[in-house]
C-alpha angles and dihedrals in degrees: 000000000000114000130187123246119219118262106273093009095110090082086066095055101033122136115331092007104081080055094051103049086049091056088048095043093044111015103239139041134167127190124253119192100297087340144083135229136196137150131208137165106330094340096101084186144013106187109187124185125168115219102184143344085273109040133040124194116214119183109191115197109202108228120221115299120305135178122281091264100044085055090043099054092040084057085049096046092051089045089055095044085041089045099045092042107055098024093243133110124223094274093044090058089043094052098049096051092053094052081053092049091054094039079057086239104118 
């Protein structure tokens, strides 16, 4: 899923830093190709790319079946790095997606 990153934001999450706050947020991350890739809980993988200074792209792969708090804190972990790494909240992004749904450009 592509998600926009606030207006001067870029700056946060330039060069090694991206990398960084994963590992931060997660715990691990390698480098694949222009992405990165990181697990955790049920999250098998977290495949982050930035497109461009103003949109990152982000692919989550659900691992095998966990409890109901594994899956909760694995939803928490991904709203922080989500969060921390574009400069919205959820309801910003929310927000946001559902401006470009009634615009017709999602």
């Amino acid at each position: 899923m592509e998600y926009d990153i606030k207006k001067g934001w870029y700056k946060n999450i330039e060069g090694p830093a991206l990398e960084e706050l994963m590992r931060s947020v997660f715990g691990n991350v390698s480098r694949e190709g222009d992405a990165l890739v990181s697990s955790y809980g049920a999250l098998r993988s977290i495949t982050v790319k930035v497109l461009s200074k103003t949109t990152l792209d982000l692919v989550t792969a659900a691992g095998s079946v966990v409890s109901d708090e594994e899956i909760l804190d694995s939803k928490r972990r991904l709203n922080e790095f989500v969060e921390k790494a574009t400069g919205f909240n959820a309801k910003q992004r929310m927000k946001r997606a559902q401006q470009k749904a009634k615009e017709g450009s999602l």
